[in-house]
DRENPA-3360 file (N, C-alpha, C; in nm, 2 decimals, always signed):
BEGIN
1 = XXXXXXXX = +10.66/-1.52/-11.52/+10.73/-1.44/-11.42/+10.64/-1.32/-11.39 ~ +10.60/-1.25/-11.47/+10.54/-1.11/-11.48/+10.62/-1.00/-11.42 ~ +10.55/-0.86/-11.42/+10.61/-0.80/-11.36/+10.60/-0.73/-11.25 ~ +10.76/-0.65/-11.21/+10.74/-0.68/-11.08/+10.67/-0.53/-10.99 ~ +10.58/-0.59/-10.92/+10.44/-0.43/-10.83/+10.56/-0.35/-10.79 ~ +10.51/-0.25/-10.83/+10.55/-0.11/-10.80/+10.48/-0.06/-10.69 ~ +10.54/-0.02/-10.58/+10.48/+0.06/-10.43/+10.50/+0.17/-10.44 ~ +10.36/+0.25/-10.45/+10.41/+0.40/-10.47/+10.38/+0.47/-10.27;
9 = XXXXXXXX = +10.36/+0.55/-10.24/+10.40/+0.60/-10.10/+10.23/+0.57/-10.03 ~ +10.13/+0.47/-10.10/+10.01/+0.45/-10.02/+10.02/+0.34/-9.96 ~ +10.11/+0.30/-9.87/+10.11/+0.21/-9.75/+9.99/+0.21/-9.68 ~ +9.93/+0.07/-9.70/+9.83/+0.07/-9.61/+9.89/+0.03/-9.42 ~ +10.01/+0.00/-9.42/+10.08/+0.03/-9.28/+10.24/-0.05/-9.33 ~ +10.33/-0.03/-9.20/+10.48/-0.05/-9.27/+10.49/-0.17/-9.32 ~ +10.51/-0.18/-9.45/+10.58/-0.27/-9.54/+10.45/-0.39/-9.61 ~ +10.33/-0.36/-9.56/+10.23/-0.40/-9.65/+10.20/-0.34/-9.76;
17 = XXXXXXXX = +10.14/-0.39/-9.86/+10.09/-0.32/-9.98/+9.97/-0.29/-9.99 ~ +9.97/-0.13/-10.06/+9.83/-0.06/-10.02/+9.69/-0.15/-10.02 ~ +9.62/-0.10/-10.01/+9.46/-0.15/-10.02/+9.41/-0.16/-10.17 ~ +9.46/-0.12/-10.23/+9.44/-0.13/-10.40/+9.52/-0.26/-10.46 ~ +9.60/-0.32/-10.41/+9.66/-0.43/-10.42/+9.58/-0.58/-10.35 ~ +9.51/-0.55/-10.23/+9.45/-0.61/-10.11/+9.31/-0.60/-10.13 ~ +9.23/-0.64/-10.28/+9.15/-0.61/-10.31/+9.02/-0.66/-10.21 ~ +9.00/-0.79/-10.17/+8.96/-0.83/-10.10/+8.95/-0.84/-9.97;
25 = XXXXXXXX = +9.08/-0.80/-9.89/+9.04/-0.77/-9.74/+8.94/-0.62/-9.77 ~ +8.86/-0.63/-9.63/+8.81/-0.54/-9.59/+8.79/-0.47/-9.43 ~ +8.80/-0.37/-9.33/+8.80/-0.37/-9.28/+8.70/-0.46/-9.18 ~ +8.59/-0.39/-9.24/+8.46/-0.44/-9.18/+8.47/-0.60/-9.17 ~ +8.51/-0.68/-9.30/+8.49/-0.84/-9.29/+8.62/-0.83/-9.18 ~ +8.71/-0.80/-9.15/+8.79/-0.82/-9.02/+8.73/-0.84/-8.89 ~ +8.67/-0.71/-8.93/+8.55/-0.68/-8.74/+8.51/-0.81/-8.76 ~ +8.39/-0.84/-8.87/+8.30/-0.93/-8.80/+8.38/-1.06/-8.78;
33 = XXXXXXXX = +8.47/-1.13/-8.95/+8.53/-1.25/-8.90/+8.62/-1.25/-8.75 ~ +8.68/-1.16/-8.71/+8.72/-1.18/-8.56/+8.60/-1.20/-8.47 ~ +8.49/-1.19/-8.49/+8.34/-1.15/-8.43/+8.33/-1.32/-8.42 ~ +8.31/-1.40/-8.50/+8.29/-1.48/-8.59/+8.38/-1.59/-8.50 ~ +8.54/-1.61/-8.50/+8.64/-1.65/-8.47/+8.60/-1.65/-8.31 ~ +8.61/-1.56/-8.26/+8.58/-1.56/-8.09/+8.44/-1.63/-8.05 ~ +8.31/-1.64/-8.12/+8.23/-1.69/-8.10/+8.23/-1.82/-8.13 ~ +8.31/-1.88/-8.28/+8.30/-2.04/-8.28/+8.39/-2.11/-8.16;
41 = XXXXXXXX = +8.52/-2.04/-8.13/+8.62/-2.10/-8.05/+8.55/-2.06/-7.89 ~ +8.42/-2.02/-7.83/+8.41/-1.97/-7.69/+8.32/-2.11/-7.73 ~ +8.26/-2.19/-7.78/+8.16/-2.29/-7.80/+8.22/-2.42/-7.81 ~ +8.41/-2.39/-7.83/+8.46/-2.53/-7.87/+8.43/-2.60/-7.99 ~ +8.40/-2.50/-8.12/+8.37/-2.54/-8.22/+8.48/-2.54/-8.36 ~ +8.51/-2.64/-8.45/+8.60/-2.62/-8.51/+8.54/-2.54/-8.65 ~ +8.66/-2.51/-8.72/+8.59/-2.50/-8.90/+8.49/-2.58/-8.92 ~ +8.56/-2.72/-8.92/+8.49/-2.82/-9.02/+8.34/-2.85/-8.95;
49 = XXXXXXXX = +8.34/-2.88/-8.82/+8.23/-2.86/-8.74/+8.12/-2.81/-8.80 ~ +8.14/-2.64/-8.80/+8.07/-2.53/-8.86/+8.04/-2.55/-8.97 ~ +8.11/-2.56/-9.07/+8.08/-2.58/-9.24/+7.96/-2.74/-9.21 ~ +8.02/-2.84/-9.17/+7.96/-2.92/-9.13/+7.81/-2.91/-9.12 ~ +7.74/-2.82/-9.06/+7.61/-2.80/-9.02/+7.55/-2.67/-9.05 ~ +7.63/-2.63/-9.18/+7.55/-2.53/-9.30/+7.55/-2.58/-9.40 ~ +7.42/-2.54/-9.49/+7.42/-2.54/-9.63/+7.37/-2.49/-9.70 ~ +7.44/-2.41/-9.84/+7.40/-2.33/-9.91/+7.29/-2.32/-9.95;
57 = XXXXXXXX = +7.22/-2.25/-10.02/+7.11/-2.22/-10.08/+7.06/-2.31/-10.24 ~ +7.18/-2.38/-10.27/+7.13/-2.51/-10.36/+7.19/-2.61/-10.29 ~ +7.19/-2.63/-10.16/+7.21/-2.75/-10.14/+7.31/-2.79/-10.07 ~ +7.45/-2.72/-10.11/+7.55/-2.78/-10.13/+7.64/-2.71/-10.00 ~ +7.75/-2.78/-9.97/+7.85/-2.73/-9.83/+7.90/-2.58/-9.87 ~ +7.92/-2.55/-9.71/+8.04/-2.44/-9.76/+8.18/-2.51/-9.74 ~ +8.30/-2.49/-9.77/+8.40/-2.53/-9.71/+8.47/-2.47/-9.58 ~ +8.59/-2.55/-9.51/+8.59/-2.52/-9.38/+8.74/-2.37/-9.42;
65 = XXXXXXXX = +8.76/-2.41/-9.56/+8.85/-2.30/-9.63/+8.76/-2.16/-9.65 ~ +8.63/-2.16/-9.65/+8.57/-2.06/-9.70/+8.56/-2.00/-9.56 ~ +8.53/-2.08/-9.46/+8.54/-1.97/-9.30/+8.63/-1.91/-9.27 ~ +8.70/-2.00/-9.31/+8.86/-1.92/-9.24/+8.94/-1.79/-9.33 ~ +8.88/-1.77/-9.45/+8.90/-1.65/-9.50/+8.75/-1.56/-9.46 ~ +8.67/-1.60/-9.44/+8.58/-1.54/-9.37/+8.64/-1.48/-9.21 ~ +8.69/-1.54/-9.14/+8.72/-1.50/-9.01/+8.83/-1.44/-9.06 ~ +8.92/-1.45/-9.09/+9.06/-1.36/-9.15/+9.00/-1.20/-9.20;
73 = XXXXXXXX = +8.95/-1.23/-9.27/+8.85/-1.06/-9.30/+8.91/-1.07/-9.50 ~ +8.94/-1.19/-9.51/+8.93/-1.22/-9.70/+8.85/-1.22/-9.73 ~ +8.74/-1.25/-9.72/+8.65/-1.30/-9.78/+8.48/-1.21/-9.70 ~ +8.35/-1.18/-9.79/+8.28/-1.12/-9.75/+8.14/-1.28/-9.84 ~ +8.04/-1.25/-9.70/+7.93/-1.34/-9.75/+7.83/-1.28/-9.77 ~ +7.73/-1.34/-9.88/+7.58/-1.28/-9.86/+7.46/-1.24/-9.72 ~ +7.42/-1.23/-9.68/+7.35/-1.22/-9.57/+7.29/-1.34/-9.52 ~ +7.24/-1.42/-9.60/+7.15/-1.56/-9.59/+7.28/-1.61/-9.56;
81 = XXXXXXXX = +7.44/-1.63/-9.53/+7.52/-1.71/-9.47/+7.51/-1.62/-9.32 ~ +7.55/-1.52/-9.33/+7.55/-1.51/-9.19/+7.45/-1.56/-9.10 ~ +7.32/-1.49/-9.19/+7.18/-1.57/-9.08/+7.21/-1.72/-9.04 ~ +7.25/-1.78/-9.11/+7.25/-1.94/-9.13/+7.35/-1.97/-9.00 ~ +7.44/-1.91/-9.02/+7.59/-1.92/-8.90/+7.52/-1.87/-8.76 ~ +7.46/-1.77/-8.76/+7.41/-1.73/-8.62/+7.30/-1.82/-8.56 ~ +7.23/-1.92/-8.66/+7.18/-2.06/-8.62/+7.29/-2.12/-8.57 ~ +7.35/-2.16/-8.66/+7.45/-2.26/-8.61/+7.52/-2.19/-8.43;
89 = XXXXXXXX = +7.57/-2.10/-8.46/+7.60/-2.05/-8.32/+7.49/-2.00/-8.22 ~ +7.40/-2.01/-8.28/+7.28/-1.99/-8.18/+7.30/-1.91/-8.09 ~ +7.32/-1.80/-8.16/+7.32/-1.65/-8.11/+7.21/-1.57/-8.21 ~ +7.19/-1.41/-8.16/+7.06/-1.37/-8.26/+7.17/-1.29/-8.38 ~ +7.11/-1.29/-8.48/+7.20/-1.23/-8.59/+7.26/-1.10/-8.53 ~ +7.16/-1.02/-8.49/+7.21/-0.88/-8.47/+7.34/-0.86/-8.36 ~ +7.37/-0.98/-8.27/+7.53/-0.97/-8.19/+7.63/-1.00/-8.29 ~ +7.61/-1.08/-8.42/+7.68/-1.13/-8.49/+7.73/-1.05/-8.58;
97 = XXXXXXXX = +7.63/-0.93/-8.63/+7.68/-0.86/-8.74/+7.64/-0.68/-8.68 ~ +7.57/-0.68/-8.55/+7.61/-0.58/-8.50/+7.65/-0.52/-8.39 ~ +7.70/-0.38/-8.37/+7.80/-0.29/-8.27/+7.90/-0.38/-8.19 ~ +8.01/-0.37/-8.17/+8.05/-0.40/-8.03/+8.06/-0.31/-7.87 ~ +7.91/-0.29/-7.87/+7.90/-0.20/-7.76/+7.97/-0.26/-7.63 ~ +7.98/-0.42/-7.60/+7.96/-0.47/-7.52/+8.08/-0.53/-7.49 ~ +8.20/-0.47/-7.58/+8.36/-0.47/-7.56/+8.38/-0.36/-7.50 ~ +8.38/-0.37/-7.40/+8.46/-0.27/-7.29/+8.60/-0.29/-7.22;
105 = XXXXXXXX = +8.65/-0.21/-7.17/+8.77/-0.24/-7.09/+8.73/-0.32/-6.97 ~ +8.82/-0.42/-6.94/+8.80/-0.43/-6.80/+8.96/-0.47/-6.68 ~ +8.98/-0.44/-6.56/+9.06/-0.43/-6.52/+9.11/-0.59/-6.53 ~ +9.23/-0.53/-6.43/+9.29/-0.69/-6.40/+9.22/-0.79/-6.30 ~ +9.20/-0.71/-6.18/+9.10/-0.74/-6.07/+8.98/-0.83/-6.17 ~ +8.86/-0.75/-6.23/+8.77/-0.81/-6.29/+8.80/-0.93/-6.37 ~ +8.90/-0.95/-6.46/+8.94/-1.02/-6.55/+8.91/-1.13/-6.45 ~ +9.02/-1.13/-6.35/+9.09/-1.25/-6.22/+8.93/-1.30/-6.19;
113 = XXXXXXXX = +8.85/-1.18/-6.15/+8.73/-1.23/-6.07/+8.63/-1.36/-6.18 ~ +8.62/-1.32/-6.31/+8.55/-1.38/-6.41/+8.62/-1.47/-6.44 ~ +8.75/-1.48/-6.45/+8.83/-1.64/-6.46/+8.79/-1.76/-6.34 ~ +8.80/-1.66/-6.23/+8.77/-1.74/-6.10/+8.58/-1.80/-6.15 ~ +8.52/-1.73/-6.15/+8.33/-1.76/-6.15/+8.36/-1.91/-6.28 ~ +8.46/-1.84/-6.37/+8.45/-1.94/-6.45/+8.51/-2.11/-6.42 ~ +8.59/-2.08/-6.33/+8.65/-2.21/-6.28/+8.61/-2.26/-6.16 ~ +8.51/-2.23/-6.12/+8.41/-2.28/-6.02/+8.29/-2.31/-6.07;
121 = XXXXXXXX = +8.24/-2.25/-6.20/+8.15/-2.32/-6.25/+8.00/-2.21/-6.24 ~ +8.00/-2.09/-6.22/+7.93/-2.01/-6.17/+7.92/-1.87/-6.23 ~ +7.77/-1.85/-6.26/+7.77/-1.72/-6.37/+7.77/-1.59/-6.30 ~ +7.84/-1.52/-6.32/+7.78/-1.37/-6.25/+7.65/-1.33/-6.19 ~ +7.56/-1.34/-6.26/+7.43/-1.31/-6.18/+7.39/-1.41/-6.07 ~ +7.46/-1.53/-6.05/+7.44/-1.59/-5.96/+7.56/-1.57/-5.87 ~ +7.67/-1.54/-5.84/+7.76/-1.46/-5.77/+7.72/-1.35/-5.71 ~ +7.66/-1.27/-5.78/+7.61/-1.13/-5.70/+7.47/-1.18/-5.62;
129 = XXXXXXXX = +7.36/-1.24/-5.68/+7.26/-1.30/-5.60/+7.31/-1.40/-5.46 ~ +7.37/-1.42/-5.45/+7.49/-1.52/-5.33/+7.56/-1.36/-5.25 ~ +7.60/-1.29/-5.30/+7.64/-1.22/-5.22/+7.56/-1.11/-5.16 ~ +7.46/-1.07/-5.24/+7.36/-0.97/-5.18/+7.27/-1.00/-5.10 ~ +7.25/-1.15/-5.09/+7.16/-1.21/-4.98/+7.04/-1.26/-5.07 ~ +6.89/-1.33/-4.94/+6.80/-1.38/-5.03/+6.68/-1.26/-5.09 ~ +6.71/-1.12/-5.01/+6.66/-1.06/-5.05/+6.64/-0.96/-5.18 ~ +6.77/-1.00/-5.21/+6.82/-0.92/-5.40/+6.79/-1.05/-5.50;
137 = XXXXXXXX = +6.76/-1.21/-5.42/+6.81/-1.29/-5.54/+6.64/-1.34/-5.57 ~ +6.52/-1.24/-5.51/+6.41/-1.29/-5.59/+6.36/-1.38/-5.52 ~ +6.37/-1.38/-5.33/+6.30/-1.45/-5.30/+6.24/-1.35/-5.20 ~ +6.07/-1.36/-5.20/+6.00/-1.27/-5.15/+5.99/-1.25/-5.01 ~ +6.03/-1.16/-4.90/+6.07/-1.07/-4.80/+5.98/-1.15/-4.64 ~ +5.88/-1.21/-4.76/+5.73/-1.25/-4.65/+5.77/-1.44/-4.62 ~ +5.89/-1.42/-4.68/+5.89/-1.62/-4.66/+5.97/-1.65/-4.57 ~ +5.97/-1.80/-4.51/+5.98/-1.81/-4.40/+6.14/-1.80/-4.43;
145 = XXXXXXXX = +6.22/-1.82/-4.49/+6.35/-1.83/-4.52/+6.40/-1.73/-4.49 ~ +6.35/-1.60/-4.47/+6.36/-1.46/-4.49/+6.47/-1.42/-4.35 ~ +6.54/-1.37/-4.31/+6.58/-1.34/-4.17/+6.46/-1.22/-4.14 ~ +6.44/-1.12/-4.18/+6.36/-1.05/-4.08/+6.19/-1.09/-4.08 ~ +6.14/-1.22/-4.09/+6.03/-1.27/-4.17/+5.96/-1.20/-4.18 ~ +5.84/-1.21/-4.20/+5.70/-1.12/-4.25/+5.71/-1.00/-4.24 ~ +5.68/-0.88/-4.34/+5.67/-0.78/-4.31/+5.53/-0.74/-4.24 ~ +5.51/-0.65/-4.17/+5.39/-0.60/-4.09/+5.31/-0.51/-4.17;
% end
C-alpha cells in the first residue's frame, strides 16, 4: 500500500502534483516531443513506422513506447537519437531541436487561404509566382513569352 503523498502548497498548476513528484517530465522535452509529434503526423507517419527505421547504437530497436513518452515530454534522449530521427524525418537537426521562430500567429483569412493552396495541390511560392505574373516568377523580361517583349 505505502504511504499516502503529501501536497504541500507547490502546485505545479490546479490539482497536479508539484514538479518534485513529476520527476521526469520536463518542460523542454514537451517543446521538442510536441516538435516531434507535429512533424511525424504532417508525413503520415506512425510510432511503429518511426521506431521501425531507427537503431540504436548497439544495434538494437527503439520501441514505438519509447517515442511516445518522448513526444509526451516523459522521457529525454541522448543526442545521437535525435540526429537519427531527423534522418528518419528528413528534416536538418537544427528545425528539430531548435527555436520556434517560425510559429507565428496567423489570421483566419490566411489559415483559409493555406487550407485552400493545400487542397488544390499547390505551394505558396507557386501561388504568388501565378499571381505576380511571368515577370516575378523568374522568367527573363527579354523572352518572347514576355508581354512587353524585349527590352531596348
Amino acid at each position: 500500500m505505502g504511504r499516502p503523498r503529501i501536497f504541500f502548497g507547490n502546485q505545479s498548476r490546479a490539482g497536479a502534483p508539484p514538479n518534485w513528484v513529476r520527476p521526469y517530465y520536463t518542460e523542454w522535452s514537451g517543446v521538442i516531443g510536441g516538435r516531434i509529434r507535429r512533424l511525424r503526423q504532417s508525413r503520415g507517419l506512425t510510432l511503429v513506422q518511426v521506431a521501425g527505421q531507427m537503431t540504436r547504437p548497439d544495434g538494437g530497436r527503439y520501441s514505438h513506447g519509447y517515442l511516445s513518452r518522448l513526444e509526451r515530454g516523459w522521457a529525454s534522449a541522448p543526442l545521437h537519437f535525435y540526429l537519427s530521427l531527423a534522418d528518419v524525418l528528413e528534416i536538418e537537426p537544427g528545425r528539430l531541436l531548435g527555436p520556434d521562430d517560425c510559429q507565428v500567429e496567423a489570421s483566419e483569412a490566411e489559415l483559409s487561404l493555406l487550407a485552400c493552396l493545400r487542397e488544390i495541390g499547390l505551394a505558396p511560392h507557386q501561388a504568388l509566382a501565378r499571381l505576380l505574373g511571368p515577370e516575378h516568377a523568374g522568367v527573363p523580361p527579354t523572352s518572347p513569352g514576355h508581354p512587353q517583349g524585349p527590352l531596348s
